[in-house]
Structure formats: structure tokens, C-alpha cells
C-alpha positions in Angstrom: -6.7 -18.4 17.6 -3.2 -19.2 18.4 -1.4 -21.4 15.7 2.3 -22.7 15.4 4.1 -21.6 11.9 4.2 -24.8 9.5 6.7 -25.3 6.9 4.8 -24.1 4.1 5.2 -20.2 6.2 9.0 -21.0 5.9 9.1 -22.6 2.6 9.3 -18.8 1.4 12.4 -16.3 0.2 13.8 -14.8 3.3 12.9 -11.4 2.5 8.8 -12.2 2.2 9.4 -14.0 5.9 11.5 -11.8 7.2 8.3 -9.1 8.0 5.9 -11.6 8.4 8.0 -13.0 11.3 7.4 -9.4 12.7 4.8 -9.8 15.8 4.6 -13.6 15.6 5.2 -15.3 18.9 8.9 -16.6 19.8 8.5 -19.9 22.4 11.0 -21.6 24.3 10.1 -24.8 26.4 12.4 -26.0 29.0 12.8 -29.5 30.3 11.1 -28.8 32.7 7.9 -27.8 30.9 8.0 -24.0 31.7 7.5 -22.2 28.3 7.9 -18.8 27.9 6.5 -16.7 25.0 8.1 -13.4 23.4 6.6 -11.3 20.4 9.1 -11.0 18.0 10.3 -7.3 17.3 13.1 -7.2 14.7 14.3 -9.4 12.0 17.2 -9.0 9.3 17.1 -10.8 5.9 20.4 -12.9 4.5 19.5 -13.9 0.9 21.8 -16.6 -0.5 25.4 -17.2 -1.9 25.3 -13.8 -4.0 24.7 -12.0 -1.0 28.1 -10.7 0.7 26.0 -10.2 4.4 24.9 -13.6 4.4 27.2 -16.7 5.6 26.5 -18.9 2.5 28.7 -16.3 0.7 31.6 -19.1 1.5 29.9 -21.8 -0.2 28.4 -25.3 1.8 30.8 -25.5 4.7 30.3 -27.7 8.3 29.1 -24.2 9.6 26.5 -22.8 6.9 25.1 -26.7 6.1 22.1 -26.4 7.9 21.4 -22.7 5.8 21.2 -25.5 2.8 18.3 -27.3 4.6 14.5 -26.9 3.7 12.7 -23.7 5.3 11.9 -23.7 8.6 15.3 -25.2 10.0 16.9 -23.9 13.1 20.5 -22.5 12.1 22.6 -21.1 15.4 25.8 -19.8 15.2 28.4 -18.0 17.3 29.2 -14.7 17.2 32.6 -13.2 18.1 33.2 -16.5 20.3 30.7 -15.4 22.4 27.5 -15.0 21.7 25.0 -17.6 20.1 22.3 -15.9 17.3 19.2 -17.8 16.2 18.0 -17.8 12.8 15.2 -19.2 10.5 16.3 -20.9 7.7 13.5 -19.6 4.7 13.1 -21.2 1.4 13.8 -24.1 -0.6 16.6 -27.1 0.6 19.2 -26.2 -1.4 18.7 -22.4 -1.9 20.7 -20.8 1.2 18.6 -18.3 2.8 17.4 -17.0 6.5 16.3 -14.7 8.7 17.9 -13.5 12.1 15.8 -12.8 15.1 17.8 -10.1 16.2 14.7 -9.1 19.3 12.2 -9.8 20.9 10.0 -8.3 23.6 12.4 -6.9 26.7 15.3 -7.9 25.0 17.1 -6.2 22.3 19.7 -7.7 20.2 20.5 -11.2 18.8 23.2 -12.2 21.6 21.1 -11.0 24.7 17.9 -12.5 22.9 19.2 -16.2 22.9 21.1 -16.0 26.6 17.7 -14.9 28.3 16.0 -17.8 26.4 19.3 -20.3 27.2 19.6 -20.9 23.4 22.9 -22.2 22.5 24.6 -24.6 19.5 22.8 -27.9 20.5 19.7 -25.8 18.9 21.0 -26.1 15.1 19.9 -28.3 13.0 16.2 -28.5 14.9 12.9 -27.8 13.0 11.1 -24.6 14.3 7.8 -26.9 12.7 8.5 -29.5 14.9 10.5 -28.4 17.7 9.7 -29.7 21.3 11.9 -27.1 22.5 11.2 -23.8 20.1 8.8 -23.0 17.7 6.9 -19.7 16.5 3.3 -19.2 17.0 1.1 -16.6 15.0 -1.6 -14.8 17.4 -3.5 -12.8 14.6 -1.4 -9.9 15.5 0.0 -7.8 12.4 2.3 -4.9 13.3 3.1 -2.0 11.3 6.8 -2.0 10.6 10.2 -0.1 9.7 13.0 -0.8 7.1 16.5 0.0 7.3 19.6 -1.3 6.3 21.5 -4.3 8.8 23.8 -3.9 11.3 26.9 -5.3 11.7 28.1 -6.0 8.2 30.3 -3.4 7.5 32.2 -6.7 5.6 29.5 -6.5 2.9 29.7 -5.5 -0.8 27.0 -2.7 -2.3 24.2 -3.3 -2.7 24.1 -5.8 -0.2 25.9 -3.3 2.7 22.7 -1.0 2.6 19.9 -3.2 1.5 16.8 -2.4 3.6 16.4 -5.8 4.9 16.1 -5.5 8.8 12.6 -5.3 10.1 11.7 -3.5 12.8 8.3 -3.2 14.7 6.9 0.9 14.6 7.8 2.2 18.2 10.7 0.0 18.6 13.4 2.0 19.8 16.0 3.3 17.0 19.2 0.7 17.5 
């Protein structure tokens, strides 16, 4: 049976979500009622002020306030000026955390991810729980799974630089 994700999945630390996420069902409905549905293939983990990775490094800012809302909150931001990347804000109000969705299904990487599924700024702020527009189901299906460090945040401090915290699903091409 085919459920939608309720806060109490999100209301967890980033990097128990972060593989449980892994498999689940990525859907976006568009005004017009068409909905489509992508299995979610990779995930990274950004855990909190300490870590260096994670945009709540900075503090509470205009940009990272909705990372200080309760789990399950949609947090978008853009990258390079260009592209826009979805993530799930995991945990407690208060306690900075998420998780990117950096694939799905037929679409690798964070950037292409959200232009196939038209996902842009006006996105932040909504509630993945309650979403009319984008939510995350769970089929039943549990994947087996790789761990490696992220990408992209050559920035970051040790440990935080090589942490094992992206996901990937088994089979999932090497990125």
C-alpha cells in the first residue's frame, strides 16, 4: 500500500532520513492535476551549524530560515545562480538539518532533478506532509544502498569534507 511520508518520518536527524528517503516516491502535481512520480535514487546528509557542508554553518539568515523549521519542511535554494536544489528539512524546529535529493529515476543530479519537475524558489517554505504540489510517498520498496562522501563541498572542513553521508541506490551509476 502506498502511503505519503508524515511528519513524524521527518521529525528525525538527517542522517537516519537521509537512507530511508532512498526508494521512497518523489511526486510532483501540476496545476493542472497531472502528477508525476519518481523513485528517489540518491540523497546527501547536511547536519547542523557544526557542520562546514551544511548552509546553517552561517547562522539563521533570510536564506537558511526555513532549515530552522520543524522536519518535513520544503527548503530550495539556488545554486551557482542557476540552478534550484530541493531538500528536506529533518529533525526538530530549531535544530538546522536536511537532506538534498540530489536524483531521482532518469535524472541525475540536484539541478537537472528540479528543472524536469519545474521546481523552483516559490517551493520553500512548503510542507512535504502537506503539500498540494509535492510530497513523498513510501511504496514498501527498501533498496540496498551505497555510502560515500558528498560532492561539491570542497569548501568543507575535516571531518565533515569526507563524511560518508550521500546515499546512493546499489546499481546507480558511479557520479
Amino acid at each position: 500500500m502506498v502511503k505519503r511520508l508524515n511528519f513524524e518520518f521527518y521529525n528525525n536527524h538527517a542522517l537516519e532520513v537521509a537512507p530511508l528517503l532512498l526508494g521512497k516516491i518523489l511526486v510532483r502535481r501540476f496545476d493542472d492535476g497531472k502528477e508525476i512520480r519518481l523513485r528517489i535514487t540518491e540523497t546527501e546528509a547536511y547536519c547542523g551549524e557544526s557542520d562546514t557542508a551544511c548552509h546553517a554553518k552561517a547562522g539563521r539568515t533570510n536564506r537558511t530560515k526555513p532549515l530552522y523549521d520543524k522536519g518535513g519542511t520544503v527548503y530550495v535554494y539556488l545554486c551557482y545562480g542557476i540552478h534550484n536544489l530541493i531538500n528536506v528539512v529533518t529533525g526538530e524546529k530549531d535544530d538546522p538539518q536536511a537532506v538534498l535529493i540530489r536524483g531521482v529515476e532518469g535524472f541525475s543530479g540536484p539541478g537537472r532533478l528540479t528543472r524536469a519537475l519545474s521546481i523552483d524558489r516559490s517551493f520553500n517554505e512548503d510542507d512535504f506532509s502537506t503539500s498540494h504540489r509535492i510530497w513523498i510517498e513510501d511504496d514498501g520498496f527498501v533498496p540496498k544502498y551505497k555510502t560515500t562522501p558528498r560532492i561539491g563541498i570542497d569548501y568543507a572542513t575535516e571531518p565533515y569534507k569526507s563524511a560518508p553521508w550521500r546515499f546512493v541506490l546499489e546499481g546507480e551509476a558511479e557520479k
